[in-house]
C-alpha positions as CSV (number, residue, x, y, z in Angstrom):
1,X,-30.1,39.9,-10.9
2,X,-26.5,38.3,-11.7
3,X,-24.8,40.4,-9.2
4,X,-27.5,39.4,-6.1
5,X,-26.8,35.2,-7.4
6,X,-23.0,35.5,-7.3
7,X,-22.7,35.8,-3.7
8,X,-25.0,32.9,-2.9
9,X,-23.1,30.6,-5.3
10,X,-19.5,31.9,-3.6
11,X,-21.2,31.1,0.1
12,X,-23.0,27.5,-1.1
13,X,-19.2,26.4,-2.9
14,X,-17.7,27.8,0.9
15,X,-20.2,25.9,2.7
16,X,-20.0,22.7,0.9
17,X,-16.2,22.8,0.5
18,X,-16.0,22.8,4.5
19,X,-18.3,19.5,4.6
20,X,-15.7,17.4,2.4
21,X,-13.0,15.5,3.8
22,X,-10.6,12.5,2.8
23,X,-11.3,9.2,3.5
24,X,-9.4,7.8,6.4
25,X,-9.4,4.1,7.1
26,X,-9.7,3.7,10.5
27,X,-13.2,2.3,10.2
28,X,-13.3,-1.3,12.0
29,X,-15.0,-3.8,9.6
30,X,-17.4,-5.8,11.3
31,X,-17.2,-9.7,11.9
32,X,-15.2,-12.4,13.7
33,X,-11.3,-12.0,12.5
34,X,-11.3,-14.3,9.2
35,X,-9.1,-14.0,5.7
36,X,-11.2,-12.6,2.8
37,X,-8.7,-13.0,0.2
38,X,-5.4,-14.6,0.3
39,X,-2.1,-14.2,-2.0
40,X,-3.8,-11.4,-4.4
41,X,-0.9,-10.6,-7.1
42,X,-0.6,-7.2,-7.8
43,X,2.4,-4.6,-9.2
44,X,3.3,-1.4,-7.4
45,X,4.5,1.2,-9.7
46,X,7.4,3.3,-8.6
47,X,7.1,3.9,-4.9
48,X,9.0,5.1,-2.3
49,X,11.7,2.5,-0.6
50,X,14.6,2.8,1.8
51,X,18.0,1.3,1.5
52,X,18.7,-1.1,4.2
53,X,22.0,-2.4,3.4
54,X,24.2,-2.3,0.2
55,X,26.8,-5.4,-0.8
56,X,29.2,-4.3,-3.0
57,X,30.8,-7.8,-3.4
58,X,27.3,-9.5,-4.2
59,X,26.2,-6.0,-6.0
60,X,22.9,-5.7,-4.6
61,X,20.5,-3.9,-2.1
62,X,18.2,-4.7,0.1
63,X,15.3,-2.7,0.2
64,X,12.4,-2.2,2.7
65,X,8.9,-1.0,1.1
66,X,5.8,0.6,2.5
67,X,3.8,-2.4,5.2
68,X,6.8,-4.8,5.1
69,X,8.4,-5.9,8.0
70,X,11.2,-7.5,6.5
71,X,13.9,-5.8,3.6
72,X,13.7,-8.1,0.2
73,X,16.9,-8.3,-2.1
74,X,17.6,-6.4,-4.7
75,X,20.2,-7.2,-7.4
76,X,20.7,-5.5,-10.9
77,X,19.3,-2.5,-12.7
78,X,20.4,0.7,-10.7
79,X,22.3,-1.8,-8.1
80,X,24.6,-3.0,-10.8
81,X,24.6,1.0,-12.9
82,X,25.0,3.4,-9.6
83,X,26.2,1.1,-6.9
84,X,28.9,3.5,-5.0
85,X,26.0,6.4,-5.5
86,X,23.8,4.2,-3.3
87,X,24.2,4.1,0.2
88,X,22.3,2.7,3.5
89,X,19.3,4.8,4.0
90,X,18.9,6.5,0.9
91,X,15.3,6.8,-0.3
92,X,14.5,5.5,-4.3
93,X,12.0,4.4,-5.9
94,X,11.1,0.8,-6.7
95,X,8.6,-1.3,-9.0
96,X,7.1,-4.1,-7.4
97,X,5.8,-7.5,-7.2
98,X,4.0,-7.8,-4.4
99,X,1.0,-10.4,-3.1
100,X,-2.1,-9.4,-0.7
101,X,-3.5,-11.0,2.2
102,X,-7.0,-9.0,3.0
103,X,-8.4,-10.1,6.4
104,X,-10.8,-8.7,9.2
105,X,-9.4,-8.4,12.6
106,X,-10.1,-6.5,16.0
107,X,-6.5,-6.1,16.4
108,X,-4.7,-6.0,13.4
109,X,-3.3,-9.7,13.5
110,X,-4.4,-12.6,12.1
111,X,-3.2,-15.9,13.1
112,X,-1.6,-18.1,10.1
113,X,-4.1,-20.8,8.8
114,X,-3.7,-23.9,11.0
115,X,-0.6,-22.9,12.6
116,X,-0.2,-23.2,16.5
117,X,2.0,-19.8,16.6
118,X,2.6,-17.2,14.8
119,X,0.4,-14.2,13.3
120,X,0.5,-12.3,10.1
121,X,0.2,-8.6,11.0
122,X,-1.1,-5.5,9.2
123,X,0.7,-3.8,6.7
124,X,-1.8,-1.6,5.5
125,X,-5.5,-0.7,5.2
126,X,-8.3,-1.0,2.7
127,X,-9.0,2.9,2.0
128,X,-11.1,2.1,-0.7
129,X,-12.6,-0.7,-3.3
130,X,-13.9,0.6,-6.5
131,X,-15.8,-2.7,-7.9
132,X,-16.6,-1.5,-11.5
133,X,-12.9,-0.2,-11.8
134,X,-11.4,-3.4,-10.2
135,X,-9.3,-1.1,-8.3
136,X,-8.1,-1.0,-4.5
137,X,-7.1,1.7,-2.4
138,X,-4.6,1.1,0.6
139,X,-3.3,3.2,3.0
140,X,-0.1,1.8,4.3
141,X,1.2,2.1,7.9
142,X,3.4,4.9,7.3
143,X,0.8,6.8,6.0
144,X,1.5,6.5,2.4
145,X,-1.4,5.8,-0.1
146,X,-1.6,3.8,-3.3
147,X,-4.5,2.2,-5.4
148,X,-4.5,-1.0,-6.8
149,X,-5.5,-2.5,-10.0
150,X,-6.4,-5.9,-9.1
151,X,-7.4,-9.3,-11.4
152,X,-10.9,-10.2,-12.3
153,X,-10.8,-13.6,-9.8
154,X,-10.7,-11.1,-6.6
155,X,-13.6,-10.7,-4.8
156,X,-13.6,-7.4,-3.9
157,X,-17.0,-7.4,-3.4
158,X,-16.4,-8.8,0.6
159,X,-13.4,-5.9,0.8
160,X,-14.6,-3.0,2.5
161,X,-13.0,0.2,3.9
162,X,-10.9,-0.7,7.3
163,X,-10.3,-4.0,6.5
164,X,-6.3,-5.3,7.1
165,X,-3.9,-6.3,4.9
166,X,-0.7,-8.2,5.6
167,X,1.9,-7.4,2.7
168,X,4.2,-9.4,1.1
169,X,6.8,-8.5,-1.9
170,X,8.0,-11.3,-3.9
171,X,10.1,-9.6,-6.4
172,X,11.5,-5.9,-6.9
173,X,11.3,-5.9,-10.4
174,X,13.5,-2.5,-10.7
175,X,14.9,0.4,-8.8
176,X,14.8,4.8,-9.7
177,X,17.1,6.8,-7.6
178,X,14.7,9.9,-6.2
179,X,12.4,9.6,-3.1
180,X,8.6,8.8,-4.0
């Protein structure tokens, strides 16, 4: 009897491994293009970043992180320790400040509130919102993923999977040598 069970066990735990799959957010939230939450504050812990640029004189680095567009500066820590092992393009590791913009959009911009020009554009992707764990899952642009613990006064409850989100760090609060 145990011996005729085993193989229908083996084949169900085949068949239902073959049905599973990753989430992927390239679902397209429905909606007119509108902000859901703006300026969330949340703290990236050690992820990859490239060297842009080293100053020796002004011992610093600027750094570019997953969804930015723009390098932020970097001064003290390893910058000040490991300075001439550092050099433009190097991958480390970084610890970040970093603030939110969630929005809906058709095509991944968002105009800036009341302005005439200019957009804010995508950085990432809501992957996942976990409500009960307060915790959001993004998958950024270059394909790297990261979840999120986010404050109480977020309503993730309007977040859902697909959704954009423009990101912005405010402060690099310190630097690892080693890729990600």
């Amino acid at each position: 009897m145990l011996i005729a069970i085993r193989p229908i066990v083996a084949g169900a735990t085949v068949a239902l491994a073959g049905c599973w799959h990753a989430p992927v957010a390239t679902v397209q939230p429905s909606g007119p293009p509108h902000v859901i939450e703006d300026s969330v504050p949340i703290e990236s812990a050690w992820i990859p970043v490239k060297v842009q640029a080293v100053d020796a004189d002004k011992v610093s680095l600027d750094l570019l992180a997953p969804g930015e567009a723009e390098p932020i500066r970097f001064s003290g820590g390893l910058a000040a320790r490991h300075l001439d092992r550092v050099q433009s393009g190097n991958e480390l590791r970084a610890k970040l400040q970093r603030k939110l913009t969630v929005y809906v959009s058709t095509d991944r911009r968002l105009p800036f509130h009341g302005a005439s020009s200019g957009t804010i554009v995508s950085g990432a992707r809501v992957l996942a919102v976990d409500q009960s764990y307060r915790l959001l899952t993004l998958e950024f642009t270059g394909g790297l993923r990261e979840t999120l613990k986010v404050h109480r006064g977020i309503n993730l409850a309007a977040m859902e999977p697909g959704d954009d989100v423009a990101v912005h760090t405010t402060r690099v609060i310190d630097v690892r040598p080693g890729p990600g």
